[in-house]
C-alpha positions in Angstrom: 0.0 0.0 0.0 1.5 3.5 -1.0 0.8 6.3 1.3 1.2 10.3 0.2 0.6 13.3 1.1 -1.0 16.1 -1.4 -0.5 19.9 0.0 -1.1 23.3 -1.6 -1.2 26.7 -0.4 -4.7 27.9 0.9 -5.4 31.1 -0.9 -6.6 34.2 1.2 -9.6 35.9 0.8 -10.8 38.9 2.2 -14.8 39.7 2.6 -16.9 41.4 4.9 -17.7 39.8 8.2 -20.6 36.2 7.7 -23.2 39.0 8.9 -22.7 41.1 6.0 -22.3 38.2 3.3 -24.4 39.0 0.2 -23.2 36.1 -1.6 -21.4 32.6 -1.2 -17.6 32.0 -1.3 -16.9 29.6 -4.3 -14.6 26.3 -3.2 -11.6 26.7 -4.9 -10.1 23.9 -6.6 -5.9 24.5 -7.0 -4.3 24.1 -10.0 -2.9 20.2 -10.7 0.4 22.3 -11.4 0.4 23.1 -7.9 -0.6 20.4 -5.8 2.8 18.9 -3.8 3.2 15.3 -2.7 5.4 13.4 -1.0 5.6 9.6 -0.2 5.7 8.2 2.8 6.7 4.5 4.1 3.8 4.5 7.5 0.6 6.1 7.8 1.7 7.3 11.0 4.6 9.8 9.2 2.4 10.7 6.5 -0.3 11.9 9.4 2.6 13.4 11.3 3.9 15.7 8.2 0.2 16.4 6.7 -0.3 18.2 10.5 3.0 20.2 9.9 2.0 21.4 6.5 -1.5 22.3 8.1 0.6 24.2 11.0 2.0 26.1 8.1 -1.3 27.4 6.2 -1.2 24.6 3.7 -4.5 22.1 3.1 -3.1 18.7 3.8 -4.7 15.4 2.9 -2.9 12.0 3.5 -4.2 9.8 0.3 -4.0 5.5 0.0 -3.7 3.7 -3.4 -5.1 0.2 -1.2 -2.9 -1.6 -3.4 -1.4 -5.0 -2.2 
Protein backbone atom coordinates (compact mmCIF):
# COMPACT_ATOMS: atom_id res chain seq x y z
CA UNK A 1 0.00 0.00 0.00
CA UNK A 2 1.49 3.47 -0.97
CA UNK A 3 0.84 6.27 1.28
CA UNK A 4 1.19 10.32 0.21
CA UNK A 5 0.58 13.33 1.13
CA UNK A 6 -1.01 16.08 -1.35
CA UNK A 7 -0.52 19.95 -0.03
CA UNK A 8 -1.06 23.29 -1.63
CA UNK A 9 -1.24 26.68 -0.43
CA UNK A 10 -4.70 27.91 0.88
CA UNK A 11 -5.36 31.12 -0.94
CA UNK A 12 -6.64 34.20 1.20
CA UNK A 13 -9.65 35.87 0.79
CA UNK A 14 -10.81 38.88 2.16
CA UNK A 15 -14.77 39.72 2.62
CA UNK A 16 -16.92 41.45 4.86
CA UNK A 17 -17.71 39.78 8.22
CA UNK A 18 -20.61 36.17 7.75
CA UNK A 19 -23.18 39.02 8.92
CA UNK A 20 -22.74 41.12 5.97
CA UNK A 21 -22.34 38.22 3.27
CA UNK A 22 -24.36 38.99 0.19
CA UNK A 23 -23.23 36.12 -1.65
CA UNK A 24 -21.40 32.57 -1.16
CA UNK A 25 -17.61 32.01 -1.34
CA UNK A 26 -16.86 29.65 -4.34
CA UNK A 27 -14.59 26.35 -3.21
CA UNK A 28 -11.56 26.68 -4.93
CA UNK A 29 -10.14 23.89 -6.55
CA UNK A 30 -5.85 24.55 -6.97
CA UNK A 31 -4.31 24.12 -9.99
CA UNK A 32 -2.91 20.25 -10.66
CA UNK A 33 0.44 22.28 -11.36
CA UNK A 34 0.43 23.14 -7.89
CA UNK A 35 -0.55 20.42 -5.84
CA UNK A 36 2.82 18.92 -3.84
CA UNK A 37 3.22 15.29 -2.68
CA UNK A 38 5.37 13.45 -1.02
CA UNK A 39 5.56 9.57 -0.20
CA UNK A 40 5.71 8.19 2.79
CA UNK A 41 6.74 4.46 4.13
CA UNK A 42 3.84 4.49 7.53
CA UNK A 43 0.61 6.15 7.81
CA UNK A 44 1.68 7.28 11.01
CA UNK A 45 4.56 9.78 9.17
CA UNK A 46 2.37 10.66 6.49
CA UNK A 47 -0.31 11.93 9.39
CA UNK A 48 2.62 13.37 11.33
CA UNK A 49 3.87 15.72 8.22
CA UNK A 50 0.16 16.40 6.65
CA UNK A 51 -0.31 18.23 10.48
CA UNK A 52 2.96 20.15 9.86
CA UNK A 53 2.01 21.37 6.49
CA UNK A 54 -1.46 22.32 8.06
CA UNK A 55 0.56 24.19 10.97
CA UNK A 56 1.98 26.06 8.08
CA UNK A 57 -1.30 27.44 6.16
CA UNK A 58 -1.23 24.58 3.73
CA UNK A 59 -4.46 22.12 3.10
CA UNK A 60 -3.12 18.70 3.79
CA UNK A 61 -4.72 15.42 2.87
CA UNK A 62 -2.86 12.05 3.53
CA UNK A 63 -4.19 9.80 0.33
CA UNK A 64 -3.99 5.49 0.00
CA UNK A 65 -3.71 3.73 -3.40
CA UNK A 66 -5.13 0.23 -1.18
CA UNK A 67 -2.92 -1.56 -3.39
CA UNK A 68 -1.39 -4.99 -2.23
Amino acid sequence: MNTWVEWWEIPTQTSASHAQMSENIPVFTPDPKKIYRRFFDTDVKAQKYARLMGDQGYHATVKHDRSF
